[in-house]
C-alpha positions as CSV (number, residue, x, y, z in Angstrom):
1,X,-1.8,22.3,6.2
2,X,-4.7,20.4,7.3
3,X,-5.6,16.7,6.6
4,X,-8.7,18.0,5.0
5,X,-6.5,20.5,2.8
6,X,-4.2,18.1,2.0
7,X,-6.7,15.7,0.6
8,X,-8.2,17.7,-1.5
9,X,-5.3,19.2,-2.9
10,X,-4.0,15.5,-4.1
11,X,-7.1,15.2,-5.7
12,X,-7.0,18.2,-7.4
13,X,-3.3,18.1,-8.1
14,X,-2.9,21.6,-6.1
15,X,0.8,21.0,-4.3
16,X,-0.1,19.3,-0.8
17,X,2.8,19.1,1.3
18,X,2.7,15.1,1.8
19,X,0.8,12.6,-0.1
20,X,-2.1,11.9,1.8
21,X,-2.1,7.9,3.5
22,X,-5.7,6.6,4.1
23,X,-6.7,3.7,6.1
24,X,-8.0,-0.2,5.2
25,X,-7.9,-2.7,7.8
26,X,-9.9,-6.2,7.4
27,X,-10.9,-7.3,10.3
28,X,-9.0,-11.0,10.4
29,X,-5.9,-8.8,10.6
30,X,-6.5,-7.2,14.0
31,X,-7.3,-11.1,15.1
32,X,-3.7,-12.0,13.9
33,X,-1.9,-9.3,15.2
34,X,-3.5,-8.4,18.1
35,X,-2.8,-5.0,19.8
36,X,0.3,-4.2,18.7
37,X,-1.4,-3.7,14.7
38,X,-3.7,-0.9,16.6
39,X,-0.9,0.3,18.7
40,X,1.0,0.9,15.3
41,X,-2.2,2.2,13.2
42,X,-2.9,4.6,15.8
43,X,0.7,6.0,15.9
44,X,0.6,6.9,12.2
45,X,-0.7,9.6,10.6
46,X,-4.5,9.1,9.3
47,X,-5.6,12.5,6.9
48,X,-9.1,10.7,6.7
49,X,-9.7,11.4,11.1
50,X,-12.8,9.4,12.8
51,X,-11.9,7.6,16.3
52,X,-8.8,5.7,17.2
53,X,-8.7,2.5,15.9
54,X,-10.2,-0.2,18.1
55,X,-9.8,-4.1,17.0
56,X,-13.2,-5.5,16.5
57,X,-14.7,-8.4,18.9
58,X,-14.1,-11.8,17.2
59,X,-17.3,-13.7,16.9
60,X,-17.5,-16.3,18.6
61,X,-19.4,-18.3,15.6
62,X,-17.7,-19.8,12.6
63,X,-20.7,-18.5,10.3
64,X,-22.9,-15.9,11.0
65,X,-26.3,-15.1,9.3
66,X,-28.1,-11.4,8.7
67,X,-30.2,-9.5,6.8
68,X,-29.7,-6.1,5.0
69,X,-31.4,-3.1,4.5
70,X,-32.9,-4.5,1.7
71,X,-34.2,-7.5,2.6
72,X,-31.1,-10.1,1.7
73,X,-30.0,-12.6,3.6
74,X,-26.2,-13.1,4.3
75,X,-23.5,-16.0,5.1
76,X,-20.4,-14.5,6.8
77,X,-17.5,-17.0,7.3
78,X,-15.3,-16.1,10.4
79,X,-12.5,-18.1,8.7
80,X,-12.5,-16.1,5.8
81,X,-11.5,-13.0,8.1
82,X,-12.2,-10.0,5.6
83,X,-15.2,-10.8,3.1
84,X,-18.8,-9.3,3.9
85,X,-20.0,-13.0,3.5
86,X,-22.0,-14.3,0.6
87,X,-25.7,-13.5,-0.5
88,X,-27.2,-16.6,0.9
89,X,-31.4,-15.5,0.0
90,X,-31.6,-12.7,-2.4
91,X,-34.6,-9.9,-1.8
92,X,-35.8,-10.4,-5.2
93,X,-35.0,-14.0,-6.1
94,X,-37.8,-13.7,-8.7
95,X,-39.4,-10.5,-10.5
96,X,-42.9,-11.8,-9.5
97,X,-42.7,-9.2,-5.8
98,X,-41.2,-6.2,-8.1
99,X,-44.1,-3.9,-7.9
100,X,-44.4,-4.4,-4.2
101,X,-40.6,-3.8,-3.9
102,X,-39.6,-1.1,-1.5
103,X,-36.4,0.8,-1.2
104,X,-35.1,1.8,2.1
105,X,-35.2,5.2,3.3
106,X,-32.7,7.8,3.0
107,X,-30.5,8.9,5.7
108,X,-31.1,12.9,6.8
109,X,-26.9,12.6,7.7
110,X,-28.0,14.6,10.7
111,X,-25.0,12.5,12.3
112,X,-22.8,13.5,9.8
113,X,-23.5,17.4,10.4
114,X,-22.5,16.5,14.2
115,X,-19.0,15.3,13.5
116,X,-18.3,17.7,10.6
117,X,-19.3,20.3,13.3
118,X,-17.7,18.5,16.2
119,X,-14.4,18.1,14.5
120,X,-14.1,22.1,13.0
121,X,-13.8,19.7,9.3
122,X,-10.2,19.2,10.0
123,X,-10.7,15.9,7.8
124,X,-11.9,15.1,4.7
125,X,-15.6,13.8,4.7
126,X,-17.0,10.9,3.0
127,X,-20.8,11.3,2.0
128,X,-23.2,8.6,0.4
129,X,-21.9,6.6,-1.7
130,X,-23.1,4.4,-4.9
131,X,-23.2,1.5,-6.3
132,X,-25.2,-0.3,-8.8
133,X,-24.1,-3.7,-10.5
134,X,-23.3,-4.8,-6.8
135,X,-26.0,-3.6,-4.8
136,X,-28.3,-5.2,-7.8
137,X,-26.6,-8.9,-7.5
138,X,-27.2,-8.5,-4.0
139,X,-31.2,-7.7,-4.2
140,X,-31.4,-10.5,-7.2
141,X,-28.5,-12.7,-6.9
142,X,-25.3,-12.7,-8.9
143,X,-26.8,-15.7,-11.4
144,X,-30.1,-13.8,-11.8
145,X,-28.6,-10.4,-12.6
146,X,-26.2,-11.6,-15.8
147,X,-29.4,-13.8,-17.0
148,X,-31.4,-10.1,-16.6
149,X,-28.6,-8.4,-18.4
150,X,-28.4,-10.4,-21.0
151,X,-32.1,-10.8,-21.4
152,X,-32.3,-6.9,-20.9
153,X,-35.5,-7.1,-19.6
154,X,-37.6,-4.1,-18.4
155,X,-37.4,-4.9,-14.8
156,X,-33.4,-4.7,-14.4
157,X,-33.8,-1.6,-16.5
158,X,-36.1,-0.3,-13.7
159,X,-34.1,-1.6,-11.0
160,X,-31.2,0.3,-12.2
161,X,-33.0,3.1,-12.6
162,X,-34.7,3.4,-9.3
163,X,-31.0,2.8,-7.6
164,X,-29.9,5.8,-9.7
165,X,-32.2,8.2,-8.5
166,X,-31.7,6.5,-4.7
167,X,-28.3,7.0,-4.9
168,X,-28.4,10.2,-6.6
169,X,-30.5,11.2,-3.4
170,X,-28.5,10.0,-0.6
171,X,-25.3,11.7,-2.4
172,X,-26.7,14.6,-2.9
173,X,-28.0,14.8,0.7
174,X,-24.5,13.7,2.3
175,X,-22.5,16.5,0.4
176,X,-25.1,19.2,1.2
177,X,-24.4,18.3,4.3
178,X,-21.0,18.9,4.6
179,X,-19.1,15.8,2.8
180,X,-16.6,16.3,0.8
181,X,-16.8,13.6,-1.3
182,X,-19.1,10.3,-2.3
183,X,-16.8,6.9,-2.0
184,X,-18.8,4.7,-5.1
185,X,-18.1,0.9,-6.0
186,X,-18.5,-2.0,-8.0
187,X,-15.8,-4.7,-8.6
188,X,-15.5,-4.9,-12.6
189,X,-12.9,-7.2,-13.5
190,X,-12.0,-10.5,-13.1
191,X,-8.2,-11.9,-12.9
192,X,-7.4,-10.6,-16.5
193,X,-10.2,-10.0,-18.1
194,X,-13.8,-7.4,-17.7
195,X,-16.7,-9.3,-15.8
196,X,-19.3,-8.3,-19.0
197,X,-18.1,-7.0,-22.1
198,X,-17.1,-3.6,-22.2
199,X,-19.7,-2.7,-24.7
200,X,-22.7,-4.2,-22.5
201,X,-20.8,-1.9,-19.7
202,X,-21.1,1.3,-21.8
203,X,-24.6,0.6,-23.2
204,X,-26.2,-0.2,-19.6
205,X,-24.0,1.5,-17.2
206,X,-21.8,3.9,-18.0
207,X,-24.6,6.1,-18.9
208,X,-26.4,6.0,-15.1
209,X,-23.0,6.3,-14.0
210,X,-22.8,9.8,-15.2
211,X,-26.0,10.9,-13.8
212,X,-24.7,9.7,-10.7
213,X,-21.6,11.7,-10.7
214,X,-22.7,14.7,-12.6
215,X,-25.5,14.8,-9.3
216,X,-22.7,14.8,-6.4
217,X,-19.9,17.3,-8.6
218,X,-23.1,19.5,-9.4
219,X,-23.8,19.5,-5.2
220,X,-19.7,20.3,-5.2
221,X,-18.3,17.0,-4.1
222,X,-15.6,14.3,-5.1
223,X,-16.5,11.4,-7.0
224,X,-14.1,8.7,-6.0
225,X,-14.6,5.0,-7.1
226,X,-13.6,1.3,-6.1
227,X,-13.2,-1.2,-8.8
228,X,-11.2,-4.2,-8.2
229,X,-10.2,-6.2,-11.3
230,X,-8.7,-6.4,-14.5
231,X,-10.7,-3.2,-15.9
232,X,-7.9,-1.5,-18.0
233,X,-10.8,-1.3,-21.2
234,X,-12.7,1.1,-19.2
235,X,-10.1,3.3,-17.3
236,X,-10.6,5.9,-19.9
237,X,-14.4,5.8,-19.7
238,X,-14.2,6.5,-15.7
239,X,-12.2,9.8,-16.5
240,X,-14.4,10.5,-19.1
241,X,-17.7,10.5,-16.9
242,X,-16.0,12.4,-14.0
243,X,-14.5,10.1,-11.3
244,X,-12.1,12.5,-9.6
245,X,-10.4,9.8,-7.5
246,X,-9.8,6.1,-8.9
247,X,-9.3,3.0,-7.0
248,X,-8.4,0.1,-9.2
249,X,-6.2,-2.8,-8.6
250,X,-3.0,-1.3,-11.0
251,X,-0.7,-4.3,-10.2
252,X,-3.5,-6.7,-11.7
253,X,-3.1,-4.6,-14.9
254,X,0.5,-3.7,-13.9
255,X,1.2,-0.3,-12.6
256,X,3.1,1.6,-16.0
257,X,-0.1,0.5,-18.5
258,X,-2.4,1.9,-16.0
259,X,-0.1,5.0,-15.2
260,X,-0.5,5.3,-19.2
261,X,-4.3,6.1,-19.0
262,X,-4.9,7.9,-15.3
263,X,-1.3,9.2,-14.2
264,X,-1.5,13.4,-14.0
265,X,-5.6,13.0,-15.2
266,X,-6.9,11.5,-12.5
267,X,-6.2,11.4,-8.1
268,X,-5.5,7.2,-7.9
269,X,-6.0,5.8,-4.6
270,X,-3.5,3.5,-4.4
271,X,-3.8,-0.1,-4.0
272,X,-0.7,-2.0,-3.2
273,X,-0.6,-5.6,-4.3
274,X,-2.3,-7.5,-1.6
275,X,-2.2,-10.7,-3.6
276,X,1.9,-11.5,-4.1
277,X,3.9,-8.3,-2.6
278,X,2.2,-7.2,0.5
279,X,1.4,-10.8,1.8
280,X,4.4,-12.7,0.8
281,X,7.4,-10.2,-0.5
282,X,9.9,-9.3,1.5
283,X,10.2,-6.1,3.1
284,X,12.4,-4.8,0.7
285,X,10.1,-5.5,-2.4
286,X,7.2,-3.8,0.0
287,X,9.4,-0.5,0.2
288,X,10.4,-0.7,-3.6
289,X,6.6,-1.5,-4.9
290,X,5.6,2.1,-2.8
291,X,8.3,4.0,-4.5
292,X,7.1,2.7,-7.8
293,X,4.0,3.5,-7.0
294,X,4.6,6.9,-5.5
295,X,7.0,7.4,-8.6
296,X,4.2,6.8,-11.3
297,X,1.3,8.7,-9.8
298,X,2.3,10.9,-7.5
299,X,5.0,13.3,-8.9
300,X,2.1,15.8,-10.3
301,X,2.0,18.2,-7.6
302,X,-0.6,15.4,-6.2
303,X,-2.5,13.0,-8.1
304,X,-2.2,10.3,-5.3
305,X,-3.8,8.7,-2.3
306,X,-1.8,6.0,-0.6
307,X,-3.3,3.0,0.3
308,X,-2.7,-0.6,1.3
309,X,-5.1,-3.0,2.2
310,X,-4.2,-4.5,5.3
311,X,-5.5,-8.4,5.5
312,X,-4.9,-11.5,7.4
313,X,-2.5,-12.8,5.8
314,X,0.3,-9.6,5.6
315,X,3.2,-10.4,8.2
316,X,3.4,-7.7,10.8
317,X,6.9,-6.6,9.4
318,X,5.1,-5.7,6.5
319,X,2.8,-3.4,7.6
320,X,5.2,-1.6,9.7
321,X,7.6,-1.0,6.3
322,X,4.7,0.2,4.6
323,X,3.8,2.5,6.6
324,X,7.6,3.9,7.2
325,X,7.5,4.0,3.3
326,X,4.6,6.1,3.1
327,X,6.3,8.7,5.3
328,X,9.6,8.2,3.8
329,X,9.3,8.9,0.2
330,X,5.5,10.7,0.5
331,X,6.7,14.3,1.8
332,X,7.0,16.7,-1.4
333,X,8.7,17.6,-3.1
334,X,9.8,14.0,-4.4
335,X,13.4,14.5,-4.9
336,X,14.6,11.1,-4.1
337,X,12.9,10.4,-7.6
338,X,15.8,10.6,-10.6
């Protein structure tokens, strides 16, 4: 069985022969451990391909400045070691340049017809994503865009509207040709709580949500979706609109509520509990939080995508009994489980 095959058959619950283990590593962690975290990352299996993991160059300033594709300007903090930075001048830090406001262009993804081609698709293919309430806090400003929400004012309505149709573009593009699936985002929750209500969500969003993923399953690929946060009021609204692969943070919620809602309906991408277990449990409550994990989600002849989020702060020891986890207990069938 391929990587590629595997993949897909954990997402569409069609008996892969291991549970698929995908890749995060931030980038303070390879500055912690050195060579010996991508001497161990590139000794373990990775069903997602793309080159052999390299540590990125530390920079050698302690804040760095850019600007995006959109016009944004951006504060990066070495010391932080894993955040994109923080919108330091927003694109549109008033509505007064909207009608001059241009999008960027879309990719053709010639580059990703090269490595689909170059690599026979042995791996599973990530296309054009999407994402709206971030990529619009970036472009106005996080203060700016729950004043416009709450105002629901024409111009956040157009704004939303035009990144639909981008991203319903570039999506649509990136699966024609040749990914298998469109990796969308947008952190939702706070610590125990929804960042807006969850009515304001389904009046404003969840609708262009669905036009979204109706546009990348109608060009045949995957919907899968990041949202970090306390979100457990809307779990059932993703399934609803057609996410095929979830990535929530379940320990915020606590893994047997959120099995409750996605287990056997929905692939979840795991993601292990970077803020107590990963970073400051023992090994032994590493290993036991993957079975629990593996346990709850992925005993559905798939249904699960492991994952743990490698950061600066998780001891080397860590990682390593993560990993051996993964292998251990992620080979089907799951008989260890009683």
């Amino acid at each position: 069985m391929t990587s590629r095959e595997r993949v897909i058959r954990a997402i569409e619950f069609g008996a892969p022969d291991k549970i698929p283990i995908y890749h995060y590593v931030m980038p303070g962690a390879y500055w912690r451990h050195g060579q010996k975290l991508v001497d161990l990352l590139n000794s373990i299996r990775n069903d997602f391909g793309g080159a052999p993991f390299v540590a990125p160059p530390e920079p050698e300033q302690d804040v760095v400045e850019y600007t995006d594709k959109w016009g944004t300007v951006w504060q990066w903090f070495k010391w932080v070691g894993h955040s994109m930075g923080e919108v330091k001048e927003p694109a549109l830090p008033t509505w007064d340049n909207w009608p001059q406001f241009e999008f960027p262009a879309v990719s053709s993804f010639d580059d990703l017809k090269q490595h689909i081609k170059a690599t026979d698709h042995e791996y599973y293919t990530f296309g054009c994503g999407a994402s709206l309430f971030e990529e619009m806090q970036w472009i106005r400003a996080p203060a700016n865009v729950y004043l416009d929400l709450a105002e629901n004012n024409d111009e956040i309505n157009e704004l939303a509207d035009r990144l639909v149709d981008y991203s319903i573009e570039g999506a649509t593009r990136s699966v024609q040709a040749g990914a298998d699936g469109c990796l969308c985002w947008d952190d939702w929750g706070a610590q125990q709580a929804m960042l807006i209500s969850p009515q304001l969500w389904r009046e404003f969003f969840k609708p262009r949500y669905k036009l979204i993923f109706d546009a990348i399953k109608n060009a045949g690929g995957h919907v899968w979706f990041h949202t970090d946060g306390y979100i457990v009021d809307i779990l059932d609204d993703f399934i609803e609109i057609g996410v095929d692969v979830l990535n929530p943070q379940h320990h915020v919620m606590g893994e047997a509520l959120v099995a409750e809602h996605i287990a056997g309906k929905v692939c979840l991408l795991a993601d292990l509990d970077c803020q107590r277990i990963l970073p400051h449990g023992t090994p032994e409550e590493v290993q036991q939080h993957t079975q629990e994990t593996i346990a709850l989600f992925g005993n559905y002849n798939g249904g699960l995508v492991l994952h743990g989020e490698i950061e600066p702060d998780m001891p080397f020891e860590n990682i390593e009994v993560m990993y051996e986890a993964f292998e251990k207990y992620g080979t089907y069938p799951l008989d260890w489980i009683e």
